[in-house]
C-alpha positions in Angstrom: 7.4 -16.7 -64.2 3.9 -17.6 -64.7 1.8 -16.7 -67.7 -1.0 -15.5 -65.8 0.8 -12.1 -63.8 -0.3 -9.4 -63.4 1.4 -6.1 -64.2 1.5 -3.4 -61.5 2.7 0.8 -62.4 3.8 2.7 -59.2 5.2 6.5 -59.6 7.8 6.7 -57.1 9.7 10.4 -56.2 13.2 10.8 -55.4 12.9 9.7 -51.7 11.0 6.3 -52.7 7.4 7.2 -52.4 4.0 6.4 -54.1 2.9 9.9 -56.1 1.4 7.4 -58.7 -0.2 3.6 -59.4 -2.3 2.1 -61.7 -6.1 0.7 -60.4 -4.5 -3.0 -60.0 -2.0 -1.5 -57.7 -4.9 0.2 -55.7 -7.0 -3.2 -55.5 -3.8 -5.3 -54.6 -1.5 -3.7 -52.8 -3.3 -1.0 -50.8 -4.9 -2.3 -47.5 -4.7 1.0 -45.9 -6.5 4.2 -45.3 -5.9 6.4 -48.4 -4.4 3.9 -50.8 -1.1 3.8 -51.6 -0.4 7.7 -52.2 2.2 8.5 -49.6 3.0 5.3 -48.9 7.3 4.4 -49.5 8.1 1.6 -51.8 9.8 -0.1 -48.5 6.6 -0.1 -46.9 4.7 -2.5 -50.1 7.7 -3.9 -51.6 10.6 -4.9 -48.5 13.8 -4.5 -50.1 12.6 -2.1 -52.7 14.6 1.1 -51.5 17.7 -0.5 -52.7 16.8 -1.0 -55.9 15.5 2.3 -56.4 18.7 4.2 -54.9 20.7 2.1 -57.4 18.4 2.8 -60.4 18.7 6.7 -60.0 22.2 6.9 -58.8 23.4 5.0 -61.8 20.2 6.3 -64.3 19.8 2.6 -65.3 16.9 0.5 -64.8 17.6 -2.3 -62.1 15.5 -5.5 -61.8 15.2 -7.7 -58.6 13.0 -10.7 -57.2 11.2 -9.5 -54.3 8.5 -10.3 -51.9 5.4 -8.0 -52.9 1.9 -7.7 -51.0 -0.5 -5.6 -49.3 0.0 -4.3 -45.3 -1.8 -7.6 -44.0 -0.1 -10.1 -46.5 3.5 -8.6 -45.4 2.4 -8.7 -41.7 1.5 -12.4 -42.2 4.2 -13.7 -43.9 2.2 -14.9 -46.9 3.7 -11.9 -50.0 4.4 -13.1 -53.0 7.5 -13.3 -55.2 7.0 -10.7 -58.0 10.0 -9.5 -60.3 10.4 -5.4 -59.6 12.0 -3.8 -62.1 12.9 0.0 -61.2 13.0 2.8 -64.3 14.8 5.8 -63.6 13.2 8.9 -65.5 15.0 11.4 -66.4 15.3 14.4 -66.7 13.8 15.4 -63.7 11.6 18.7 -63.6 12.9 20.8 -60.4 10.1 21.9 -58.5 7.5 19.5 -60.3 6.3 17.2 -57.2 3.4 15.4 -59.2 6.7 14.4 -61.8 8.1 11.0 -61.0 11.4 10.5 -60.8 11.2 6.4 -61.3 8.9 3.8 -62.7 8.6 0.9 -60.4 7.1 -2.3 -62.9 5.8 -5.3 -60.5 4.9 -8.5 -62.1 3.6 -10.8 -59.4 1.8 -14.0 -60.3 -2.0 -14.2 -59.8 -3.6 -15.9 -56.7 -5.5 -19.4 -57.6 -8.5 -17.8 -56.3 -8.4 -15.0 -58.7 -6.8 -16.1 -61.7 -10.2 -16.5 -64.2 -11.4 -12.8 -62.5 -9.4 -10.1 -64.7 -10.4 -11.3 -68.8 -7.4 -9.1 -69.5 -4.8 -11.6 -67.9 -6.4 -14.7 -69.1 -6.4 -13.5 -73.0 -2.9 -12.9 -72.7 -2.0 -16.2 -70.4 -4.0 -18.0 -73.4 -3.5 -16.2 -76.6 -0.2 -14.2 -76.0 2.6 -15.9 -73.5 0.9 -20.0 -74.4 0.0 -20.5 -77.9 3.1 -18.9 -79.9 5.2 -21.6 -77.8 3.8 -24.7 -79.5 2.4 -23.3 -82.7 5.3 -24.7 -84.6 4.2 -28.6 -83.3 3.6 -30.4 -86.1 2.7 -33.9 -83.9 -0.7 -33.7 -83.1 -0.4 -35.9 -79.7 2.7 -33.2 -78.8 0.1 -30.4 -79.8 -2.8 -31.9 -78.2 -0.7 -31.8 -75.2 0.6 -27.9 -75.5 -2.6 -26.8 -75.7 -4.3 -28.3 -72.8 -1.5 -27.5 -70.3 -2.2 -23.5 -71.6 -5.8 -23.9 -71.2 -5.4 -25.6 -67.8 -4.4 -23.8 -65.8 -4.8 -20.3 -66.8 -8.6 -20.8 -68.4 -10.1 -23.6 -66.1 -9.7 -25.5 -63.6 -10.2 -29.3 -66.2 -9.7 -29.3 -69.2 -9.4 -32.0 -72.2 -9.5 -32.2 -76.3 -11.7 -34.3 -78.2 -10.9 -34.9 -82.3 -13.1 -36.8 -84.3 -11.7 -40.0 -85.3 -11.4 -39.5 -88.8 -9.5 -36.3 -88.1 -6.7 -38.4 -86.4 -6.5 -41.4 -88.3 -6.7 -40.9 -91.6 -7.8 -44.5 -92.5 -10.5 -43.7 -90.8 -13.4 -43.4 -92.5 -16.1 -40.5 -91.9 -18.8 -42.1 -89.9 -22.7 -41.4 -90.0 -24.8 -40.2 -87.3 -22.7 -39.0 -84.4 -19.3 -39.4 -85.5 -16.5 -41.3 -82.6 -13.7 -39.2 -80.9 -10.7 -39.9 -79.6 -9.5 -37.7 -76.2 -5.9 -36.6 -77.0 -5.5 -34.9 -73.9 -6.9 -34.2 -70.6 -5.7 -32.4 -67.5 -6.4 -30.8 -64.5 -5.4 -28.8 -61.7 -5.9 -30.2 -58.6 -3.9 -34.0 -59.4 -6.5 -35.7 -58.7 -6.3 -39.5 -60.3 -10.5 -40.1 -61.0 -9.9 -37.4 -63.7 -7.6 -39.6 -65.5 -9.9 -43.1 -64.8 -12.7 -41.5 -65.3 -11.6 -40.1 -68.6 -8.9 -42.2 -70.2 -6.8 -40.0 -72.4 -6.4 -42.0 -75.9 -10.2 -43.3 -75.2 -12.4 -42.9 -78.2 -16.4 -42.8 -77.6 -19.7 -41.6 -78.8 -21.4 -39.0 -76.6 -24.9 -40.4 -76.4 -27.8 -38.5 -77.4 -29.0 -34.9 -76.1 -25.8 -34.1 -73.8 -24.3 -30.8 -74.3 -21.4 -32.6 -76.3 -23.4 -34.0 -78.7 -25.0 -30.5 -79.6 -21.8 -28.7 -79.7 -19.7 -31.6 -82.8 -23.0 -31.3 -85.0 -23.6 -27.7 -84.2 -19.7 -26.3 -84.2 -21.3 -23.8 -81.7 -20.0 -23.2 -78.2 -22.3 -24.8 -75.4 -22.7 -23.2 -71.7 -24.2 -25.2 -68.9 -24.2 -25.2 -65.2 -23.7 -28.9 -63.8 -26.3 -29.1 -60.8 -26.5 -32.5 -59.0 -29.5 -33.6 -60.8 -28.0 -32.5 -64.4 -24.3 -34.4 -63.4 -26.3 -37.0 -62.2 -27.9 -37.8 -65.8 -24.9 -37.2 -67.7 -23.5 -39.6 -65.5 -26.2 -42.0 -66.3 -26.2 -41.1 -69.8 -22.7 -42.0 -69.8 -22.6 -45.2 -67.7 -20.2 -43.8 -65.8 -21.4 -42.9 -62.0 -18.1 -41.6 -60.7 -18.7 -38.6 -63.4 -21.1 -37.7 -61.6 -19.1 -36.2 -58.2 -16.6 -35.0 -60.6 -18.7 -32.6 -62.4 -21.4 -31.7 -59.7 -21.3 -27.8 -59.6 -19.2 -27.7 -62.3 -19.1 -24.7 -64.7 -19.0 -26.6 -68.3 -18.1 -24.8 -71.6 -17.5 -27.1 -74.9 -15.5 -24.6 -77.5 -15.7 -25.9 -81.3 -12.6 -26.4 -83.4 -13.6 -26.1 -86.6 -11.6 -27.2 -89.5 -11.9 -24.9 -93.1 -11.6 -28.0 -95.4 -14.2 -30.1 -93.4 -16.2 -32.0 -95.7 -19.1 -32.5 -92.6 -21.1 -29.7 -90.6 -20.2 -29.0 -87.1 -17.1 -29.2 -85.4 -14.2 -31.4 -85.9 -14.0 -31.8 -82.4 -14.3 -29.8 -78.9 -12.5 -28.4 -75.7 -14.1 -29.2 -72.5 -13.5 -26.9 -69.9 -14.7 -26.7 -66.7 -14.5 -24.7 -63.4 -15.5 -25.5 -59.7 -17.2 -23.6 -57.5 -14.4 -22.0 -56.1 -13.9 -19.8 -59.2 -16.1 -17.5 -61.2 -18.4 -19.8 -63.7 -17.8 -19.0 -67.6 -19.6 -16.2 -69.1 -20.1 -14.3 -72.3 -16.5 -12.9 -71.6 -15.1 -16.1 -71.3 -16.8 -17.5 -74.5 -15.2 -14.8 -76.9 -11.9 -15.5 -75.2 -12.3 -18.9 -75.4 -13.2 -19.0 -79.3 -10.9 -17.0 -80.3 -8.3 -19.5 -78.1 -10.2 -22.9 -80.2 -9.8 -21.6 -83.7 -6.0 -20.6 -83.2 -5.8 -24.0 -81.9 -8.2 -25.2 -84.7 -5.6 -23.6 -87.4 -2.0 -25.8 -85.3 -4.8 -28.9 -85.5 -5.2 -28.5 -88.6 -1.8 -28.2 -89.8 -0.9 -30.6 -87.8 -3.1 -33.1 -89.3 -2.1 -32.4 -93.0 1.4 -33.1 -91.8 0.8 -36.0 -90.3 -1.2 -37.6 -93.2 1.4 -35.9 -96.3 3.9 -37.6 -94.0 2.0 -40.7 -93.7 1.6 -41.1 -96.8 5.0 -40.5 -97.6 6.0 -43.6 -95.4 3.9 -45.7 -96.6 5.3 -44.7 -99.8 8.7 -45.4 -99.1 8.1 -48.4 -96.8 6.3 -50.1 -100.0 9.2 -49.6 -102.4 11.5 -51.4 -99.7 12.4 -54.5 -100.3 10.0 -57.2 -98.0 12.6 -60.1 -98.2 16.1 -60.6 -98.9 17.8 -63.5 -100.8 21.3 -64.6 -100.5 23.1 -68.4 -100.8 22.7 -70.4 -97.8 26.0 -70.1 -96.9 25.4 -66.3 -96.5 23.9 -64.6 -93.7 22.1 -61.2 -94.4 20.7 -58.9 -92.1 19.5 -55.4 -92.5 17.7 -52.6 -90.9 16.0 -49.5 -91.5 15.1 -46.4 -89.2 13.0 -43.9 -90.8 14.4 -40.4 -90.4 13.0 -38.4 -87.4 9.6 -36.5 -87.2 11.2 -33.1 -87.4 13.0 -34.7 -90.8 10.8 -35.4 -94.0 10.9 -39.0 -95.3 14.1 -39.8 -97.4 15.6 -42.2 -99.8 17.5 -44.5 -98.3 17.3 -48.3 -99.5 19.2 -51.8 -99.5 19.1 -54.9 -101.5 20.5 -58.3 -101.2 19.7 -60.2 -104.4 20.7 -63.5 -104.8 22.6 -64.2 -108.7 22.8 -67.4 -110.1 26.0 -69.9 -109.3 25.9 -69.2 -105.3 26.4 -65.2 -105.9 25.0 -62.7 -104.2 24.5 -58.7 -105.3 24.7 -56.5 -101.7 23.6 -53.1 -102.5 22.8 -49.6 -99.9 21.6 -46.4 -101.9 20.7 -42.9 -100.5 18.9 -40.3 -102.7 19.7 -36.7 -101.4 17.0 -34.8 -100.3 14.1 -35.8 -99.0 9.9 -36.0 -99.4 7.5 -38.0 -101.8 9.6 -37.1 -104.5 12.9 -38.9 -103.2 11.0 -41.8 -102.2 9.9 -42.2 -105.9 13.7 -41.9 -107.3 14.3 -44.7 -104.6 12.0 -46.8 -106.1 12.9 -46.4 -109.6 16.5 -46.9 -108.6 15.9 -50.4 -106.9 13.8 -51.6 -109.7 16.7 -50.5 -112.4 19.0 -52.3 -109.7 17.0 -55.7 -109.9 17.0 -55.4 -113.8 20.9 -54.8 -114.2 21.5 -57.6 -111.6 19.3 -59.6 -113.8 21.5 -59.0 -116.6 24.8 -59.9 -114.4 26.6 -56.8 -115.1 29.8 -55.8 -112.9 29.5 -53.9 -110.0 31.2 -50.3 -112.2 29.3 -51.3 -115.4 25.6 -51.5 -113.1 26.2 -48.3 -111.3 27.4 -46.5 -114.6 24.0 -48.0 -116.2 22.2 -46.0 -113.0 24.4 -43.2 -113.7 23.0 -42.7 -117.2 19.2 -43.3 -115.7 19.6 -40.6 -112.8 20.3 -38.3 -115.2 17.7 -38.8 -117.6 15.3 -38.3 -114.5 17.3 -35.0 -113.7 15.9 -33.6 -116.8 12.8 -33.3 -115.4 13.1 -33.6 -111.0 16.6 -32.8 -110.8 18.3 -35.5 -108.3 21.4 -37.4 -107.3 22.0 -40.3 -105.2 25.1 -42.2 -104.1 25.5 -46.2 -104.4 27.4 -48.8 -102.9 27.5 -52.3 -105.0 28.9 -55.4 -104.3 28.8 -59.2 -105.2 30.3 -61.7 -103.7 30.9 -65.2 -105.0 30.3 -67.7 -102.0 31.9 -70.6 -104.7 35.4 -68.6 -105.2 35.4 -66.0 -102.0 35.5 -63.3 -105.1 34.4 -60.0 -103.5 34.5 -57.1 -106.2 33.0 -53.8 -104.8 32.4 -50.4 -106.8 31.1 -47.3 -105.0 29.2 -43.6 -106.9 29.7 -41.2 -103.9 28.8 -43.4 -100.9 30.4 -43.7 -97.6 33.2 -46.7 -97.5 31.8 -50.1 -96.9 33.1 -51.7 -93.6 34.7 -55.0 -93.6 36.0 -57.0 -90.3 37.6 -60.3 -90.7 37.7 -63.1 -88.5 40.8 -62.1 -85.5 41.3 -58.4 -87.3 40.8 -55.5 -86.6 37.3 -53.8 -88.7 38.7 -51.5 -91.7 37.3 -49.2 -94.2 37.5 -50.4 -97.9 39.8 -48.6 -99.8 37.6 -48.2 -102.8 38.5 -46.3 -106.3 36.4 -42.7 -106.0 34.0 -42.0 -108.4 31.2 -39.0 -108.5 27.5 -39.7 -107.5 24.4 -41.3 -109.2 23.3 -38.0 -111.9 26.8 -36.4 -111.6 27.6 -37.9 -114.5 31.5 -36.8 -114.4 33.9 -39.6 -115.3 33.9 -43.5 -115.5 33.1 -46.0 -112.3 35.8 -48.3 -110.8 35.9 -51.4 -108.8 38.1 -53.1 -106.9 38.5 -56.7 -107.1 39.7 -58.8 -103.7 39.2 -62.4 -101.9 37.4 -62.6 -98.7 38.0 -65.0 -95.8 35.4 -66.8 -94.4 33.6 -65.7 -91.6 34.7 -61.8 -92.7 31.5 -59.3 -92.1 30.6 -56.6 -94.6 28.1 -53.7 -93.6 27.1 -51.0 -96.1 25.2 -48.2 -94.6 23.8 -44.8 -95.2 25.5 -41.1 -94.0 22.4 -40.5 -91.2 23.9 -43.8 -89.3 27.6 -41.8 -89.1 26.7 -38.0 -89.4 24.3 -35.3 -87.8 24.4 -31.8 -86.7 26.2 -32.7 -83.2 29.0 -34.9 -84.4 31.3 -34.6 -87.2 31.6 -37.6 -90.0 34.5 -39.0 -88.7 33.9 -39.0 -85.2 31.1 -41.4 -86.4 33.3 -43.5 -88.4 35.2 -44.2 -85.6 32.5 -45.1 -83.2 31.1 -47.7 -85.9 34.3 -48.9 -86.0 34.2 -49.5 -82.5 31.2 -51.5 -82.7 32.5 -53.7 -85.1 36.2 -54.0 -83.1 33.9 -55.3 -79.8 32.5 -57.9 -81.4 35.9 -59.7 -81.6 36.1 -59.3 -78.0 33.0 -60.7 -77.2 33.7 -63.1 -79.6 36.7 -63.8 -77.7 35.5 -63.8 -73.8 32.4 -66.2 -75.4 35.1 -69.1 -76.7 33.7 -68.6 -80.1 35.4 -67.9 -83.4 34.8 -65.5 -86.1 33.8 -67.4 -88.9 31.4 -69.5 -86.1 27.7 -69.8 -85.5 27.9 -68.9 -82.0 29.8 -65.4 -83.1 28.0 -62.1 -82.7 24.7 -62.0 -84.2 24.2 -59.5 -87.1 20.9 -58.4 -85.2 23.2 -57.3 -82.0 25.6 -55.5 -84.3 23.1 -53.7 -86.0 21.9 -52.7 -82.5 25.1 -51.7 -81.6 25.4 -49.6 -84.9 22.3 -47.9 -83.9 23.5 -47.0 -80.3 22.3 -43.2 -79.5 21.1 -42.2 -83.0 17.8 -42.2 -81.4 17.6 -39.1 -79.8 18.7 -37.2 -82.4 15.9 -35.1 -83.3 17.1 -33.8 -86.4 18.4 -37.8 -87.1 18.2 -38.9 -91.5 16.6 -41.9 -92.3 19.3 -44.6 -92.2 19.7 -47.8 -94.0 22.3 -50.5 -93.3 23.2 -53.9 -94.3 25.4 -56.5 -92.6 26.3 -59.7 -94.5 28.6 -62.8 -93.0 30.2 -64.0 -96.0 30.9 -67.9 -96.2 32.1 -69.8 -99.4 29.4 -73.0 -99.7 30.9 -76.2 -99.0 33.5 -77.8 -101.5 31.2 -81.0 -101.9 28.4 -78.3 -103.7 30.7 -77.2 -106.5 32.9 -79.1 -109.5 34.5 -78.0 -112.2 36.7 -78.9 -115.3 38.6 -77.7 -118.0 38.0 -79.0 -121.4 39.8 -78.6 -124.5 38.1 -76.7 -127.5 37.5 -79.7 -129.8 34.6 -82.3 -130.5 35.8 -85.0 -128.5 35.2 -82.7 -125.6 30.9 -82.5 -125.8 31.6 -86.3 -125.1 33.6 -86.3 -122.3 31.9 -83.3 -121.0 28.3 -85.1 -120.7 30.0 -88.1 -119.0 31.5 -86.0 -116.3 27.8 -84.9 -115.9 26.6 -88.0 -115.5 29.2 -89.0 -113.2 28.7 -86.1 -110.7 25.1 -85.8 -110.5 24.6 -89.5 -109.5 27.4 -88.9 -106.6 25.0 -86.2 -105.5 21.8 -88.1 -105.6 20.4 -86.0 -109.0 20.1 -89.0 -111.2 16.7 -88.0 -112.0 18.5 -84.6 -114.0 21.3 -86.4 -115.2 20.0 -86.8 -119.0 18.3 -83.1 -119.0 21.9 -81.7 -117.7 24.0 -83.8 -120.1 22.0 -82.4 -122.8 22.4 -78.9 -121.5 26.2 -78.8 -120.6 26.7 -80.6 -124.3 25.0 -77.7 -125.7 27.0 -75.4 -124.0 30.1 -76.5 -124.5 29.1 -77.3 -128.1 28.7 -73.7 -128.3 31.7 -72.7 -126.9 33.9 -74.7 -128.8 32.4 -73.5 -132.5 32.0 -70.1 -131.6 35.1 -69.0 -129.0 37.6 -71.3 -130.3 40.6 -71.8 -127.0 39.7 -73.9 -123.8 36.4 -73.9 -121.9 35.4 -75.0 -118.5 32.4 -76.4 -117.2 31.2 -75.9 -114.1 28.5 -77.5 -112.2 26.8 -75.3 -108.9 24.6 -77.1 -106.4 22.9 -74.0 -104.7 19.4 -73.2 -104.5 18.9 -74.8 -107.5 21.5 -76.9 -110.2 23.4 -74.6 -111.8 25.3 -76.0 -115.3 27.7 -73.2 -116.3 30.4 -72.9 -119.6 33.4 -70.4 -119.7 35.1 -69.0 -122.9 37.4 -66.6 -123.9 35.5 -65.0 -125.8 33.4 -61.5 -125.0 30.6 -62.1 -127.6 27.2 -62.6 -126.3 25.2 -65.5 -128.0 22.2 -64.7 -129.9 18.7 -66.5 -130.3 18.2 -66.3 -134.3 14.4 -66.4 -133.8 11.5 -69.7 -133.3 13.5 -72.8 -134.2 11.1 -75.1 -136.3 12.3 -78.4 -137.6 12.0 -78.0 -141.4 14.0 -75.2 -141.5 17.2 -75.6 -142.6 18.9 -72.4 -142.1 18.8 -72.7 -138.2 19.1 -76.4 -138.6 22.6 -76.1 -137.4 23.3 -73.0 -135.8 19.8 -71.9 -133.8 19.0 -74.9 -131.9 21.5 -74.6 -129.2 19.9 -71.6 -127.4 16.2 -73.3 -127.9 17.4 -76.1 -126.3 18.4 -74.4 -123.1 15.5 -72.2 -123.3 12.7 -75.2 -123.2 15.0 -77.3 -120.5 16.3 -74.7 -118.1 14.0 -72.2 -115.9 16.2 -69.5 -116.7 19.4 -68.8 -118.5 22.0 -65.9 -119.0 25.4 -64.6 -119.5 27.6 -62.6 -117.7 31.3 -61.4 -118.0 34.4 -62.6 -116.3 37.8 -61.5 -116.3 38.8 -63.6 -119.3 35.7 -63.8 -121.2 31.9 -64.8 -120.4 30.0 -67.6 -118.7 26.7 -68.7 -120.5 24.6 -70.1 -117.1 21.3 -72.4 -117.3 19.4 -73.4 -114.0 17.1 -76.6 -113.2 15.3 -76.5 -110.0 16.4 -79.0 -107.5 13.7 -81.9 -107.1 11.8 -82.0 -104.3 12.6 -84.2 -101.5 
């Protein structure tokens, strides 16, 4: 039913017939000598002696859609469809003719031709049926939208919005003079097309000097005109637009304010034109007051809107800044990743990934989600990744990082409590080593070549700020070719499906690809197999029209080894002889790779190393050398102690003669050094960049 009806009240007696109506009764429905008093219900409303037989045989009210008019309309065939709604009332008085015995309610839409005549129907079309239907539209395009299709049709016949710039793009800075607008929205009646090329909806302009639009943004006071030829014809002019000018000719214009409370500029932040032909009443003083009242109910969703819009902005940009901008993996590793931000029903969240590349052709995959959501989770995001990039720095396992962000979560939680889940993983593209530790997050997903995609099994431990028991990882060899993808909960769960439903349906994008795989000739481990863009795609099927949809963050790595020819190493006994033999093998194998030019910087390095290991571990070493983004030159021990720099070395001092050059050494050759722990001990790394070719 239309906004703008009109309600009609007839009296009816127990045989059907008028003893009562209301003054819009009398003007709509009469058409005949003496008015509707003694007229049946059957005679104005056909059909209507049913319904009122039912309502006071059963003494319930009874509601029907029937065809309602005066004498004339009914003997025409043009009456209207009006819902009839039939009120017994009881009890009767015996003997009381003037008593009804039923209410008859008719609510029959208003003619076109006499929709802007009773102020009483358009208030309530305007400020009681339309506005508490969109009030809750927090997109200002949406809302700019909602509120024209209320004012058009029910308060003119054309209608549009115009916001100042500033007020929709917050970048945008306040301008002098008379300020630029953009039209949100524009409608009208009669579907005509030159309303729409005449006035572009998205167009932003300055109204030129001395038209009524001008005067009502720096005045914030409504503005009344009647558009004669001669006055369309200027603001045609005016506006270098000649087609205006049959638009508006006769027109009825009224520009109503909105005004914003927090506006730091006089005048209006912006205006509704409305307009009516000269087939309806123009606007008057009635109208205005109706229509004010309509523009700063609208001025108070505008405005809400807009602080929305820029505390979510904001909030994005945020988030968007702390992502990562680049991803870094070995060569024989291809990453991909994508992130949807959550919905605009949703506030901005905390979900992130990571691919940072580790020294010696290793690579640290990581997805995080930080429950809740707003500014505030953004900023634990950010403080997460950057304590992420420092423990991968350091080369910590997998269990021992995430307990390290365990510890930091809830030192934070002191003061904004929080949580977050993390899954971590680093793969070693020289061994195939894939060792994987999870704090609460969803099971990575991990599809070898010719097999079907599985969930990794991985030990349970209690979220990021839980702080309830130790971290485990699992250790395990990959095949080449195999694809992992970490992801966040808003890419498997929502309000419509249940977890595991979505678990299975990623599953299912990841089983397809070997069947693609397979009608394309191609192999899993191949170049030619399904592109990590198209998986994520697939990933993302139908997550898009969830409104209520999370931010989601994913992560999709084919994991390769790098080739054999990159990578050497040996095994070296603990004893003197073996700093020797250990720089020759240097030697040998740089000048089969072309790296002659490092040879005598590496044989110094490696001879340090394993100098090192042999005084201070005792028990074989190894030496490894790692061609791979850089020159790697790498010594394993058995032993767990970290070495230590015992200050600046200087040559006259004889207390670090013997024991503090080593580190210095490697310090002043190498770009960067470290150690990290392995399963039987520790590897102390140095890198040299590559030369250039």
């Amino acid at each position: 039913m239309e906004s703008s009806t009109r309600i009609l009240l007839l009296g009816l007696d127990s045989a059907g017939g008028v003893i009562q109506s209301d003054r819009n009764a009398e003007t709509l429905l009469a058409g005949r000598p003496g008015g509707l008093r003694g007229a049946l219900l059957e005679d104005v409303v056909p059909g209507g002696a049913a319904p009122l037989a039912e309502a006071l045989r059963s003494g319930r009210e009874r509601t029907v859609m029937l065809p309602v008019g005066s004498a004339a309309e009914l003997d025409a065939g043009v009456a209207r469809e009006a819902v009839v709604t039939v009120h017994p009332m009881s009890p009767v008085v015996p003997g009381a003719a003037a008593c009804p015995a039923a209410l008859a309610v008719i609510r029959m839409p208003t003619p076109l031709v006499d929709r802007f005549v009773d102020p009483a129907v358009t208030r309530r079309a305007l400020l009681e049926d339309g506005l508490p239907r969109i009030g809750a539209t927090l997109d200002l395009d949406l809302l700019a939208r909602g509120l024209i299709d209320v004012l058009v049709p029910h308060f003119c016949n054309s209608g549009a919005l115009l916001l100042l710039e500033s007020v929709v793009d917050a970048e945008e800075p306040p301008a002098s003079g008379t300020p630029p607008l953009r039209r949100m929205a524009l409608a009208s009646d009669d579907g005509d097309s030159a309303w729409d090329a005449a006035f572009p909806t998205g167009e932003v302009l300055v109204y030129p000097s001395g038209t009524p639009h001008e005067r009502c943004l720096l005045t914030g006071e409504p503005v009344l005109t009647a558009l004669g030829g001669e006055d369309a014809t200027l603001l045609a002019e005016k506006w270098g637009r000649p087609p205006v000018a049959d638009l508006l000719k006769g027109m009825s214009l009224l520009l109503l304010p909105v005004r914003l409370d927090d506006s730091d500029r006089p005048g209006a932040a912006g205006f509704f034109v409305c307009t009516r032909d000269t087939a309806h009443r123009p606007f008057d003083a009635y109208d205005i007051e109706i229509g004010m009242e309509f523009a700063a109910r609208a001025a108070r969703f505008v405005d809400g809107a807009r602080r929305y819009g820029r505390e979510r902005a904001t909030a994005l940009t945020l988030q968007r800044s702390l992502l990562p901008t680049g991803l870094s993996a070995p060569s024989s590793v291809d990453v991909h990743h994508r992130y949807l931000p959550g919905s605009r029903l949703v506030e901005v969240g905390g979900d992130w990934y990571e691919s940072i590349a580790l020294p010696g052709g290793r690579v640290a995959l990581v997805v995080g989600d930080v429950a809740g959501h707003g500014v505030r989770a953004a900023v634990t995001m950010g403080r997460l990744r950057t304590a992420i990039h420092t423990l991968a720095g350091l080369d910590l396992p997998p269990a021992e990082a995430l307990e390290r962000l365990d510890l930091l979560m809830s030192t934070l939680g002191e003061r904004e409590p929080h949580f977050a889940t993390c899954a971590y993983v680093v793969y070693d593209a020289v061994t195939g080593r894939c060792e994987v530790a999870s704090a609460g997050h969803l099971p990575p997903l991990l599809a070898a070549p010719g097999a079907p995609a599985t969930y990794l099994d991985v030990p349970p431990s209690p979220p990021l700020g839980v702080g309830d028991g130790p971290v485990a990882s699992r250790v395990f060899t990959v095949e080449d070719g195999t694809l992992l993808f970490l992801y966040t909960d808003g890419l498997v769960e929502n309000r419509g499906r249940d977890i595991d439903d979505g678990l299975a349906r990623l599953r299912r994008v990841f089983d397809r690809r070997e069947e693609a795989d397979a009608s394309a000739g191609g192999m899993g481990g191949s170049r030619g197999a399904s592109s990590l863009a198209d998986l994520c795609d697939g990933a993302l099927g139908g997550v898009f029209d969830d409104r209520h949809r999370d931010d989601i963050a994913m992560l999709v790595a084919r994991l390769r080894r790098i080739p054999a020819s990159h990578h050497v190493s040996w095994e070296l006994p603990a004893e003197p002889a073996a700093v020797r033999r250990a720089r020759g093998l240097v030697r040998d194998r740089l000048e089969r790779w072309g790296l002659g030019e490092l040879a005598d910087s590496t044989a110094l390095l490696a001879s340090e190393l394993v100098t090192n290991a042999i005084r201070h571990a005792g028990g074989r070493v190894t030496l490894r050398l790692v061609r791979e983004g850089g020159l790697l030159c790498e010594v394993q021990d058995s032993s767990d102690g970290r070495p230590r720099v015992h200050g600046t070395y200087e040559p006259d001092d004889t207390a670090l003669a013997e024991t503090g050059r080593g580190l210095h050494v490697v310090g002043r050759l190498a770009r960067r050094w470290g150690v990290r722990r392995t399963v039987t001990g520790k590897a102390v790394w140095c890198e040299q960049a590559l030369p250039k070719d």
